[in-house]
C-alpha positions, 0 to 999 in steps of 0.5 A, a space after each residue: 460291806 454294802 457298797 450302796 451309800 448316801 455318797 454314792 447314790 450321789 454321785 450317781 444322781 450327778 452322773 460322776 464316774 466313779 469306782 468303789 475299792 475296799 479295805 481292811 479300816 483299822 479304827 485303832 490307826 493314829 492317821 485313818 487317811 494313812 492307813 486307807 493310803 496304804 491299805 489301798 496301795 495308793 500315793 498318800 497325796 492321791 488319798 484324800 481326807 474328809 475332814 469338818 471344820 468351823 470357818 467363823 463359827 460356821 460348818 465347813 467340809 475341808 478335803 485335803 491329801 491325807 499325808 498332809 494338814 490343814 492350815 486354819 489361816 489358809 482354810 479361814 482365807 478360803 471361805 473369806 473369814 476371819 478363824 478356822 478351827 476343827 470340829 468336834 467328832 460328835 459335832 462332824 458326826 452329827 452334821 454330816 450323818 457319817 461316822 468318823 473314819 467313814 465321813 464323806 464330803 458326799 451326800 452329807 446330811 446338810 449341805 456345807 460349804 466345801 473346799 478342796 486342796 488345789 494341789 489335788 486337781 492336778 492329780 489324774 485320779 484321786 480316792 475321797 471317802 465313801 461314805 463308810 469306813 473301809 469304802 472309798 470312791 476312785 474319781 476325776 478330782 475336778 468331777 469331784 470338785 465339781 460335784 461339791 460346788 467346792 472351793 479348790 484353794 491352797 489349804 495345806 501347811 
């Protein structure tokens, strides 16, 4: 596995320190931010999910705790809109230039609006995806929320 992707070419343009780890990715887990969590032997809340959504009928990156979901009322506050609603995975994929399971909230294809579980800026570290399934980046939540120009608000239920 290549540990060189479009995530972490950017974050190495931005000067973010981070560590790559790898893992066994089962495509068949109903919960893929679980099972990288487990795999890795990680705390669930220091796992973070990269998810896609539509704020308003715009695109949207969402990054949440993997053991945790989005509330739609708290992601459409965040962006200051109205409705949220969770993209397709043809539409995530096509967006983001990531597979589902590997769909990072770096180096995406198009830059989207990006916000980031506040919760998660209180953790000393966390793990976000790489950029391919079975890869994921170890780094500073905020350094991540700063390399994002995200948003940091409550999003989860």
């Amino acid at each position: 596995m290549s540990k060189t992707t479009r995530a972490t070419q950017m974050l190495e343009k931005a000067g973010i320190a981070f560590a790559t780890v790898t893992y066994d990715y089962d495509p068949n887990a109903d919960r893929i931010g679980m099972q990288a969590a487990e795999a890795i032997g990680e705390e669930p809340r220091r796992v973070l999910k990269t998810l896609m959504a539509e704020v308003d009928g715009k695109a949207v990156c969402v990054v949440v705790p993997s053991d945790r979901e989005v509330a739609m009322k708290k992601l459409a506050a965040a962006f200051g809109g109205k409705s949220a609603n969770m993209m397709k995975p043809a539409d995530a994929e096509r967006a983001t230039g990531y597979h589902v399971g590997g769909i990072s909230p770096f180096g995406q294809k198009k830059l989207v609006p990006t916000a980031i579980e506040i919760t998660a800026l209180d953790e000393p570290h966390v793990f976000i995806n790489g950029g391919q399934r079975g890869l994921q980046v170890r780094l500073d939540p905020k350094a991540a929320r700063d390399a994002l120009k995200a948003v940091a608000a409550p999003l989860v239920a």
